[in-house]
C-alpha positions, 0 to 999 in steps of 0.5 A: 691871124685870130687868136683862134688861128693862132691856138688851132696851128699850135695845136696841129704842131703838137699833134705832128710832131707828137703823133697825138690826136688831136683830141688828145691836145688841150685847147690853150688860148695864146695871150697877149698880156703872156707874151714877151720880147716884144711878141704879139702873143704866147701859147702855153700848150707845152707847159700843158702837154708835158704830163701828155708826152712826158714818155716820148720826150728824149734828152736831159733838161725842163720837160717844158723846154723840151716840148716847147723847142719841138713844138717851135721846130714844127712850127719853123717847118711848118712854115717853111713848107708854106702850111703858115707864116709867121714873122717870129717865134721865140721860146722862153724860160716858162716854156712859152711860145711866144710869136710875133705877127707879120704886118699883114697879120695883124692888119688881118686880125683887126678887120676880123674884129672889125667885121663881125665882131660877136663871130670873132669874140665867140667864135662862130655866127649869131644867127640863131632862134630864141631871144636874149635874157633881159630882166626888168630891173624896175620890178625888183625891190631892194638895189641888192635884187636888181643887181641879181637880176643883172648878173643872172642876165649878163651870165645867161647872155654870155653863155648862149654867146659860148655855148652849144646852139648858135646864139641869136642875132646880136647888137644892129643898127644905130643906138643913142644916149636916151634911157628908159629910166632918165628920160621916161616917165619916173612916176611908176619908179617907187622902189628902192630898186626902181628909184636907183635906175631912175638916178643912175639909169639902167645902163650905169646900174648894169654896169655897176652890177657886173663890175664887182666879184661878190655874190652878197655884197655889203651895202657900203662896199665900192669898186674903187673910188666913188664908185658903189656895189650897190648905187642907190638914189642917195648914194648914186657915187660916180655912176651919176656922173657922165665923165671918166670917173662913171665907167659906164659912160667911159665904155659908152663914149669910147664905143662913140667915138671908135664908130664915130673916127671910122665913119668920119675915115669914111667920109674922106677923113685921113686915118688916125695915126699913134705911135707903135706902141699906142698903137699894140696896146689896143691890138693886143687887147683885141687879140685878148678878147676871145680869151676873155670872154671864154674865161667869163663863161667858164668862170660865170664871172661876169666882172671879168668881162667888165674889166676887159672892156674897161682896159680896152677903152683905156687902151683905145683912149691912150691910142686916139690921144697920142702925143706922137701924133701931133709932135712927132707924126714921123714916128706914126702910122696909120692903123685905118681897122683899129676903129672899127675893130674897138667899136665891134668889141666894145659894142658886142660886149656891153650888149652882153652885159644888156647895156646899149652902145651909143654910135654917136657923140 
């Protein structure tokens, strides 16, 4: 079950059970990172709904719990009758619902993602006309006008992903390590712009540009750690750098190594196996990245985006270095779409940020 499943079932126990349109229901994304007692993700559409149904609401208490428990009644009758399934629903003390997945479920959720990753993220095809917007960065002057130029790339791709048409084709086919700034030819790199793509290559400038919230930026002002707003030729900080500290590389090579596990499944190689909860933590930031997405494009805030990425990478990194693996491979299991499902993520969401995903180590 898609997040988009998941808040279209929310949304039709509402409308039943309130005799609203369906118009008239708000469109709530349910979350993994809202949920609790263990759950795989929380709706807050009754906190949301109570000002719609405030006069149809009988009995004493939190008009929250009132719309959550009839909503969560709906729901159990709903699925009684075969109209959807589901392996648990618990309400809490914010109004929450939050619902646990059938296995099938979840394995279902996975090979969505891992099918068509920019259908499941935006939630329609990309098969669309026009192209996407991609700046030169090399013909800006200062560091500080590339780094305009990124973000205005990055927020124009990430809305003709969300918006009306149908957006183009997206990412295909194999990409490599090589960078048209680090491994071309660097003579016509003389700006202070052009000078910083040649030292920390596109890939980390743009990355680096998208990371941090500020419009105007200072010039000494970082993300945290060695990592600065604006990377120049002789402050390049960790964006120089291809290990974890760069979080463009560590975005790149999780992509790597995520297309590089479901190949090698392909081959003949057994499945990965992590422990339950290595193993929820990227799945539950996969059932996030729709959510993450839509809020980057309302928002045009194209840093939310980044930090998605990075959390799922991290996630995906903890899920592939499970110690349980090793020491206690009875406590495992083999979760075989995982791969494919981070790759997809990973790969469609640094092409919105107009950075490319190398598929192999």
């Amino acid at each position: 079950m898609t997040p988009w499943d998941l808040e279209a079932l929310a949304r039709e126990a509402a409308s039943r059970v309130f005799g609203l349109d369906p118009a008239e229901v708000p469109f709530v994304w349910p979350r993994h990172d809202h949920a609790g007692q263990g759950a795989d993700a929380a709706t807050a559409l009754p906190p949301r709904l109570v000002s719609a149904v405030r006069d149809r609401l009988s009995g004493r208490g939190d008009p929250r719990l009132l719309v959550s428990d009839r909503i969560a009644a709906e729901l159990v009758a709903m699925r009684d009758d075969g109209r959807c399934d589901f392996a648990h629903l618990l309400g809490d003390g914010r109004g929450f619902l939050n619902i646990t997945l059938t296995e099938g479920q979840r394995h279902a959720l996975l090979s969505a993602a891992a099918a068509d990753a920019p259908r499941y993220l935006s939630g329609r095809s990309w098969d669309g006309e026009g192209s996407w917007p991609s700046s030169d960065l090399h013909e800006a002057g200062p560091v500080a006008q590339a780094r305009r130029l990124a973000r205005a790339d990055a927020r124009g791709r990430i809305g003709l992903a969300t918006g009306g048409a149908a957006p183009p084709p997206g990412p295909d086919g194999a990409s490599g390590w090589r960078d048209p700034y680090l491994d071309g030819d660097r003579g016509d790199l003389v700006t202070p712009a052009a000078r910083a793509l040649g030292t920390v290559g596109e890939a980390s400038a743009r990355v680096a540009f998208c990371r941090s919230i500020p419009e105007h930026p200072r010039e000494s002002e970082t993300t945290g750690g060695d990592l600065p707003v604006l990377p120049s030729e002789g402050r390049p900080g960790a964006w120089v750098r291809l290990t974890d500290a760069n979080p463009a590389f560590r975005l790149r090579y999780a992509h790597a190594h995520a297309v590089s596990l479901s190949r090698w499944a392909e081959e003949g190689a057994l499945p990965h196996s992590a422990c339950a909860e290595h193993t929820a933590a990227p799945r539950g930031l996969l059932f996030d990245g729709p959510s993450a997405l839509d809020t980057a494009a309302r928002r045009e805030e194209p840093h939310i985006l980044v930090r998605y990425l990075e959390a799922l990478a991290s996630a995906y990194d903890e899920w592939r270095t499970c110690p349980a693996a090793s020491t206690s491979p009875e406590r495992t299991v083999p979760e075989p779409a995982l791969p494919a499902a981070v790759a997809g993520v990973l790969r469609t969401g640094l092409f919105l940020l107009g950075v490319s995903a190398p598929t192999r180590l």
